[in-house]
N, CA, C and O atoms as a GROMACS GRO file, in nm:
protein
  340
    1UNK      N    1 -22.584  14.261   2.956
    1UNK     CA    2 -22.446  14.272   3.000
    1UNK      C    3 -22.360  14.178   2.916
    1UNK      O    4 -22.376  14.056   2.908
    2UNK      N    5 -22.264  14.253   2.853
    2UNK     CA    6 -22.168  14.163   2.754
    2UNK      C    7 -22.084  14.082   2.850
    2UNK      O    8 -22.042  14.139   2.951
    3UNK      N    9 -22.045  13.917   2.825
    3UNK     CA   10 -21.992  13.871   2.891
    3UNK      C   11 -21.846  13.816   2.779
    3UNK      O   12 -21.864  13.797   2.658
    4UNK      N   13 -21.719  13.797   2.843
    4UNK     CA   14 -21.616  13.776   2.789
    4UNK      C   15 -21.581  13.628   2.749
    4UNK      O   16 -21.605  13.541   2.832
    5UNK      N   17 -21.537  13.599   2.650
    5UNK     CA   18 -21.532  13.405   2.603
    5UNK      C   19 -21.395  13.399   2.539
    5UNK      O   20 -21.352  13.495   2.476
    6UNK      N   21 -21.343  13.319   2.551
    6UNK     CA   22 -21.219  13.229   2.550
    6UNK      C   23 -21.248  13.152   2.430
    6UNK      O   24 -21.323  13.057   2.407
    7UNK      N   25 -21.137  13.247   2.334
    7UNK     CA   26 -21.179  13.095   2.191
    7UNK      C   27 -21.007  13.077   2.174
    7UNK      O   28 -20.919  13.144   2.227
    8UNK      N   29 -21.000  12.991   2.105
    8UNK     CA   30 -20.904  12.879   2.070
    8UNK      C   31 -20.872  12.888   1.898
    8UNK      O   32 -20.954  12.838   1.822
    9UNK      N   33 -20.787  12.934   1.860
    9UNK     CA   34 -20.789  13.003   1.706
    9UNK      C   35 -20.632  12.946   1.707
    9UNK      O   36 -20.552  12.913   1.794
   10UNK      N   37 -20.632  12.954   1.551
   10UNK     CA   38 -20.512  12.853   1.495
   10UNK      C   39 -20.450  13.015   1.463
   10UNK      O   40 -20.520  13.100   1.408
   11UNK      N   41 -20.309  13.041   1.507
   11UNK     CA   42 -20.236  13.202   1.491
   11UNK      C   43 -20.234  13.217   1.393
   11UNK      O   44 -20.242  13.338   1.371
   12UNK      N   45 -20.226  13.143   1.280
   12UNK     CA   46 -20.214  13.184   1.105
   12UNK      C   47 -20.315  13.278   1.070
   12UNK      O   48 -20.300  13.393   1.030
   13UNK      N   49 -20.461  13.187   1.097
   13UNK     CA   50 -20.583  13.230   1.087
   13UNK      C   51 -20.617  13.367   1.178
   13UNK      O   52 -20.678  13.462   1.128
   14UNK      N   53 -20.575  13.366   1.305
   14UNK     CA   54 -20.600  13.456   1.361
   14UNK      C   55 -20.514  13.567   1.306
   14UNK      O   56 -20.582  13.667   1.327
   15UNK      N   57 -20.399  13.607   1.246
   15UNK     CA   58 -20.387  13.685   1.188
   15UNK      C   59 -20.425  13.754   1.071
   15UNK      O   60 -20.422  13.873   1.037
   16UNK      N   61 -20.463  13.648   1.017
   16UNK     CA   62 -20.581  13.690   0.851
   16UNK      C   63 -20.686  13.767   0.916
   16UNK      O   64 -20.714  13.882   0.881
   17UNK      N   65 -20.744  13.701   1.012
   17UNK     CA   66 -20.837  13.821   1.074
   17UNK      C   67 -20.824  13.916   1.083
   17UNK      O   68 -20.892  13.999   1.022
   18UNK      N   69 -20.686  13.955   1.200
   18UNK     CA   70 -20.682  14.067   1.218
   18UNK      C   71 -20.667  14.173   1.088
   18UNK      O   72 -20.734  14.276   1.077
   19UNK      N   73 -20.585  14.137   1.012
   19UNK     CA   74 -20.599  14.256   0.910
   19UNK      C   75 -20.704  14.248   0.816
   19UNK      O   76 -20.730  14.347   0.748
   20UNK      N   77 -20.773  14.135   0.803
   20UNK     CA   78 -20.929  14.162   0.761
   20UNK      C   79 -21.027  14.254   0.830
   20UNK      O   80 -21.096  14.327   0.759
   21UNK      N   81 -21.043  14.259   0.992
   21UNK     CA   82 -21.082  14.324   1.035
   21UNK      C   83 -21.034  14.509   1.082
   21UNK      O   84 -21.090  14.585   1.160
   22UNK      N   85 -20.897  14.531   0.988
   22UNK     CA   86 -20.856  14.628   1.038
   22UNK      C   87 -20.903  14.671   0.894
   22UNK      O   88 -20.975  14.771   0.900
   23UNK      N   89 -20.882  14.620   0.753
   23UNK     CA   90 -20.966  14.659   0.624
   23UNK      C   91 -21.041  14.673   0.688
   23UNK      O   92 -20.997  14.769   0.752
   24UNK      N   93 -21.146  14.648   0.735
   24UNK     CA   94 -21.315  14.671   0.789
   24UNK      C   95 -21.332  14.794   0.910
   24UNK      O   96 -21.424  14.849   0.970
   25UNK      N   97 -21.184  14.798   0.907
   25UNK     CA   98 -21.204  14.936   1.010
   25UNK      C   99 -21.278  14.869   1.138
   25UNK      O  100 -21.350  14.942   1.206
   26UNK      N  101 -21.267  14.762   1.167
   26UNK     CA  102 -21.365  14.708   1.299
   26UNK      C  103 -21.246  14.641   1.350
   26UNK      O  104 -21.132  14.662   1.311
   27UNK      N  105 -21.296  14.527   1.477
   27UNK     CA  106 -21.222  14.475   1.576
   27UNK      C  107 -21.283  14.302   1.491
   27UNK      O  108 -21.369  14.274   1.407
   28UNK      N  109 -21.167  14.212   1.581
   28UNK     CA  110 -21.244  14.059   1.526
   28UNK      C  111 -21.310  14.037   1.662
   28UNK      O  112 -21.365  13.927   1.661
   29UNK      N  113 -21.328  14.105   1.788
   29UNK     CA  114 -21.443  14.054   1.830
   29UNK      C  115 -21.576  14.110   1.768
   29UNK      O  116 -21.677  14.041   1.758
   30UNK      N  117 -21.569  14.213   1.735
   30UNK     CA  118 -21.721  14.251   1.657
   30UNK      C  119 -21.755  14.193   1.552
   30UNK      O  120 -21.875  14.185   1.527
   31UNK      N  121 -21.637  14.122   1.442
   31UNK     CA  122 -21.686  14.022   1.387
   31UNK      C  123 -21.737  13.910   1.423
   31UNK      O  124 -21.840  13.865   1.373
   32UNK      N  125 -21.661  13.844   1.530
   32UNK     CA  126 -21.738  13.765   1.561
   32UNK      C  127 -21.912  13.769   1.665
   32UNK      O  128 -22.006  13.689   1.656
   33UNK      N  129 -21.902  13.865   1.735
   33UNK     CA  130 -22.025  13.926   1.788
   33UNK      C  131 -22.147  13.928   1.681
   33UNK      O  132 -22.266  13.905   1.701
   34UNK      N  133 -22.062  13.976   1.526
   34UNK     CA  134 -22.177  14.024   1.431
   34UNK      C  135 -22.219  13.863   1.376
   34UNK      O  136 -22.337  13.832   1.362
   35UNK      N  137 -22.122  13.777   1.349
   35UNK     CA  138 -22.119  13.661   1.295
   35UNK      C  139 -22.217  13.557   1.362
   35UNK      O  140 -22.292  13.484   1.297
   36UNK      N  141 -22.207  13.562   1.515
   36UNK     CA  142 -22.270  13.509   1.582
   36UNK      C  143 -22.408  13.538   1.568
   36UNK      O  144 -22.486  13.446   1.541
   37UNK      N  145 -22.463  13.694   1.587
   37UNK     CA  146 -22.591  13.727   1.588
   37UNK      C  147 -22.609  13.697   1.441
   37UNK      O  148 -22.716  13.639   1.422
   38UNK      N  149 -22.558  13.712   1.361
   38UNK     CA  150 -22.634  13.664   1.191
   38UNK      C  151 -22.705  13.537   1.256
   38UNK      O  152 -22.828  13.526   1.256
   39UNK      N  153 -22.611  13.432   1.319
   39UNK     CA  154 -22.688  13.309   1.281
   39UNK      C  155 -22.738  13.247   1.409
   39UNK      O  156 -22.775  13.131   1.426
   40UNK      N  157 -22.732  13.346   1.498
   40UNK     CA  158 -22.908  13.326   1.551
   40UNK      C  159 -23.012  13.366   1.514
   40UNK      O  160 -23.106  13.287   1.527
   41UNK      N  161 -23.035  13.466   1.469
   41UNK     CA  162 -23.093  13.508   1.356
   41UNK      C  163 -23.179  13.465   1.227
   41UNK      O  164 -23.293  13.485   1.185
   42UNK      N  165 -23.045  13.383   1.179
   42UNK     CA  166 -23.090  13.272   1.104
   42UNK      C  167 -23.190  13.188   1.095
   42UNK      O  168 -23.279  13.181   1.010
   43UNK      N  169 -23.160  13.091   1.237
   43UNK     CA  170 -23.251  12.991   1.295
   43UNK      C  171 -23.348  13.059   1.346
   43UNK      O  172 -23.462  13.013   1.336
   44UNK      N  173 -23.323  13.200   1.420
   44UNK     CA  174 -23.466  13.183   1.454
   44UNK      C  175 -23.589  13.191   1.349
   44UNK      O  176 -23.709  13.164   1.356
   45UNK      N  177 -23.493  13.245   1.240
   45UNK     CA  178 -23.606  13.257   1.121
   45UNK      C  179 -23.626  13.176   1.080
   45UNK      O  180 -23.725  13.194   1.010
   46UNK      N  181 -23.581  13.045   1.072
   46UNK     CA  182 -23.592  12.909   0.994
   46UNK      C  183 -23.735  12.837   1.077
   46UNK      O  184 -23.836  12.779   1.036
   47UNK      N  185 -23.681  12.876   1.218
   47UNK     CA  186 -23.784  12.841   1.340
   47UNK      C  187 -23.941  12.872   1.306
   47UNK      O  188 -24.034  12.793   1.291
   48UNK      N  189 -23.936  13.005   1.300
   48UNK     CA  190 -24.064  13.084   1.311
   48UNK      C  191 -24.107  13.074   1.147
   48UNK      O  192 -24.220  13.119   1.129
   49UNK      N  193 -24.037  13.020   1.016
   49UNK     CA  194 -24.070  13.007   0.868
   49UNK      C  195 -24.163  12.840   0.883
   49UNK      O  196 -24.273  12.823   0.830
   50UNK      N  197 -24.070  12.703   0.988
   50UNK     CA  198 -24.112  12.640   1.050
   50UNK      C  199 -24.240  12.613   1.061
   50UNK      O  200 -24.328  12.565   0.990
   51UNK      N  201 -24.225  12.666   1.194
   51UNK     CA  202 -24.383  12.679   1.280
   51UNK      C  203 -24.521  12.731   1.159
   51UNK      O  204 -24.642  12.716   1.171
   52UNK      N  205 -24.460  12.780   1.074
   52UNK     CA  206 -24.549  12.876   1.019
   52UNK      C  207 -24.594  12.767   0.890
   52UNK      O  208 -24.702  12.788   0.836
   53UNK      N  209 -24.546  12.703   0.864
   53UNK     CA  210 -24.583  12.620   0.774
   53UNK      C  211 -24.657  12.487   0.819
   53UNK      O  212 -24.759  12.434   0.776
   54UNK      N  213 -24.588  12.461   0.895
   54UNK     CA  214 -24.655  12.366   0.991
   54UNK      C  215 -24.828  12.386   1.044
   54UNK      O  216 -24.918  12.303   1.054
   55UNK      N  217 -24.824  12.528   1.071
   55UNK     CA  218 -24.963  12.580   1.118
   55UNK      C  219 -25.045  12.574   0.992
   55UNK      O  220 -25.163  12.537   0.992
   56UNK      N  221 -24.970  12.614   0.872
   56UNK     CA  222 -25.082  12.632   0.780
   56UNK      C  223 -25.156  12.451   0.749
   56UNK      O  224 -25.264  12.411   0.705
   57UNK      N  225 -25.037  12.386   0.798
   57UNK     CA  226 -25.053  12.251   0.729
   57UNK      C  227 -25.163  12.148   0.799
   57UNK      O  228 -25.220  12.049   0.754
   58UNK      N  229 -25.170  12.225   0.951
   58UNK     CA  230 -25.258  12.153   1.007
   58UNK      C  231 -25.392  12.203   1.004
   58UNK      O  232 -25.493  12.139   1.033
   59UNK      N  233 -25.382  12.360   0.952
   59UNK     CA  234 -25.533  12.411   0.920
   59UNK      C  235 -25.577  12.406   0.822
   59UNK      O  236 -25.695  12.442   0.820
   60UNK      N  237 -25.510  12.357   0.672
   60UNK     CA  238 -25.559  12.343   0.588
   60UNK      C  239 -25.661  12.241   0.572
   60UNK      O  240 -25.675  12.138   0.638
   61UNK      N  241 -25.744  12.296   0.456
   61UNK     CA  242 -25.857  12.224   0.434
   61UNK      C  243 -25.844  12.180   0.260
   61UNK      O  244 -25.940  12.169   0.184
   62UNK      N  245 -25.762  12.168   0.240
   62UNK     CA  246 -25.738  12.078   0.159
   62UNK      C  247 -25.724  11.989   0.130
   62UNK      O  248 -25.682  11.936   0.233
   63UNK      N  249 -25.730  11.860   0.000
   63UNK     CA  250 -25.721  11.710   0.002
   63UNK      C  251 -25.711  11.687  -0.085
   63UNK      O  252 -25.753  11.770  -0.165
   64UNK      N  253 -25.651  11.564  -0.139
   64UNK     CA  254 -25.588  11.505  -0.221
   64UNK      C  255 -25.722  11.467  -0.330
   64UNK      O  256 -25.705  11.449  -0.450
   65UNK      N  257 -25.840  11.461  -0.270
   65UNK     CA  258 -25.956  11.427  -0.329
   65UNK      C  259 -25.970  11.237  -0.298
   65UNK      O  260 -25.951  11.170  -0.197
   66UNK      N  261 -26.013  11.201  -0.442
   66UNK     CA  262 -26.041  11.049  -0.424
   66UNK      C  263 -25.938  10.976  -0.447
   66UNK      O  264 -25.925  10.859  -0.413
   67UNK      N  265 -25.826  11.073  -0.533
   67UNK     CA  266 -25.730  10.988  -0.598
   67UNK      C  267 -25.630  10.968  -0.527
   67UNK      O  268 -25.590  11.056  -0.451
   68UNK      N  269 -25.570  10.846  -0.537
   68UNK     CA  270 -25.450  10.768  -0.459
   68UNK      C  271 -25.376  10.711  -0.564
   68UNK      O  272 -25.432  10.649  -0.654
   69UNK      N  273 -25.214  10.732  -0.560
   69UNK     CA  274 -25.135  10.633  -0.670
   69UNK      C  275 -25.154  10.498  -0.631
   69UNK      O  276 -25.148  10.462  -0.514
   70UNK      N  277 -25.175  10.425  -0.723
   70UNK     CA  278 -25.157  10.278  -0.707
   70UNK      C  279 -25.021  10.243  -0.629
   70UNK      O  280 -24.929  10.323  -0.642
   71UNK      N  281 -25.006  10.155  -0.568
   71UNK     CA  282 -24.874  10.031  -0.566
   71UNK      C  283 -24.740  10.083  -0.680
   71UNK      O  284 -24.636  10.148  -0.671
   72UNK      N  285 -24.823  10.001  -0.798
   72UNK     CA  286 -24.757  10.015  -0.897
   72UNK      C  287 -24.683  10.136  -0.962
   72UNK      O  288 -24.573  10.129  -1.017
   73UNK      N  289 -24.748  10.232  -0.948
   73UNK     CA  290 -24.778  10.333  -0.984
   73UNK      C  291 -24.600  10.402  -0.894
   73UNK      O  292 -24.490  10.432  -0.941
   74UNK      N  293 -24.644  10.403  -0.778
   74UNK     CA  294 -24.556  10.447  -0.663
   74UNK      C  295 -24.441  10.373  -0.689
   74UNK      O  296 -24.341  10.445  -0.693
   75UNK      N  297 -24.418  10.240  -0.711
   75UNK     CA  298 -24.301  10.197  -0.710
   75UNK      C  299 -24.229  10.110  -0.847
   75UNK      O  300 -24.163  10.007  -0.862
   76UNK      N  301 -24.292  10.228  -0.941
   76UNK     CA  302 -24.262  10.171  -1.097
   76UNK      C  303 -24.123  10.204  -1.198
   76UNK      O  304 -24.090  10.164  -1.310
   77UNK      N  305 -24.060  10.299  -1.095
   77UNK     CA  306 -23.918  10.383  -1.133
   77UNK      C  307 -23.931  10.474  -1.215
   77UNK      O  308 -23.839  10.544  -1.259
   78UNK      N  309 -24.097  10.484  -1.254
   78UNK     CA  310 -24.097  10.615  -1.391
   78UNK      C  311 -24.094  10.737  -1.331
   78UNK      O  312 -24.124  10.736  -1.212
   79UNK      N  313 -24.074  10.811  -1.365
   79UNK     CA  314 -24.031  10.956  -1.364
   79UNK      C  315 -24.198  11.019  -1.313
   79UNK      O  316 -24.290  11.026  -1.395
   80UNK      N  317 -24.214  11.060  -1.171
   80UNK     CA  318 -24.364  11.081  -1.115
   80UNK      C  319 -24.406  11.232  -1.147
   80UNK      O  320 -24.521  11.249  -1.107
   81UNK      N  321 -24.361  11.333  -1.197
   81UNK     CA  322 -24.408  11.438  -1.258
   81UNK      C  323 -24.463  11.393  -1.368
   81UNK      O  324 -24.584  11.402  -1.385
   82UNK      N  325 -24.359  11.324  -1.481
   82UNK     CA  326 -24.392  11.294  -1.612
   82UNK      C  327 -24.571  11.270  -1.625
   82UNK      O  328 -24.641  11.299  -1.721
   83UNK      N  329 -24.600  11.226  -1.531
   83UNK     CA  330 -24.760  11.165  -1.552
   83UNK      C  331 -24.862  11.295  -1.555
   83UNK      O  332 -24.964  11.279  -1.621
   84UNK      N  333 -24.848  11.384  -1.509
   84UNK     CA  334 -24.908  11.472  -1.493
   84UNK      C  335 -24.921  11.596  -1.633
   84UNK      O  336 -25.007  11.684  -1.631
   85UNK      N  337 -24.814  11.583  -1.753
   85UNK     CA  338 -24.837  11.614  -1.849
   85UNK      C  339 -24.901  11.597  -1.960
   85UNK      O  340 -24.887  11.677  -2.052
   0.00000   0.00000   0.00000
């Protein structure tokens, strides 16, 4: 059930809308309806991209092996890719 909301829009702006949304052949509540669902949407995908990495991270069976950067090494200001070439 669609429920009705009360927004607060500066009239300048709210008129750019409207004839943006009349180019679009639509209404500015369906823009905003559509705007809204994009970015739940969004997050929930950020959510569930998230979780999903997270899972792999705790099942992995992978390891760094024996090697550890030194001290020095870690806090020497050189450029930490560079070493690996």
């Amino acid at each position: 059930m669609a429920k009705n909301i009360t927004l607060a829009i500066d009239e300048d702006l709210l008129d750019k809308v409207r004839v943006l949304a009349a180019m679009r052949r639509t209404s500015v509540n369906e823009m905003v309806r559509t705007y809204l669902q994009r970015l739940v949407e969004q997050e929930q995908e950020r959510d569930e991209v998230t979780e999903e990495l997270l899972k792999l991270s705790r099942e992995s069976r992978a390891g760094m092996g024996a090697w550890r950067p030194s001290r020095e090494d870690t806090y020497s200001g050189e450029p930490r890719f560079d070493r690996w070439r």
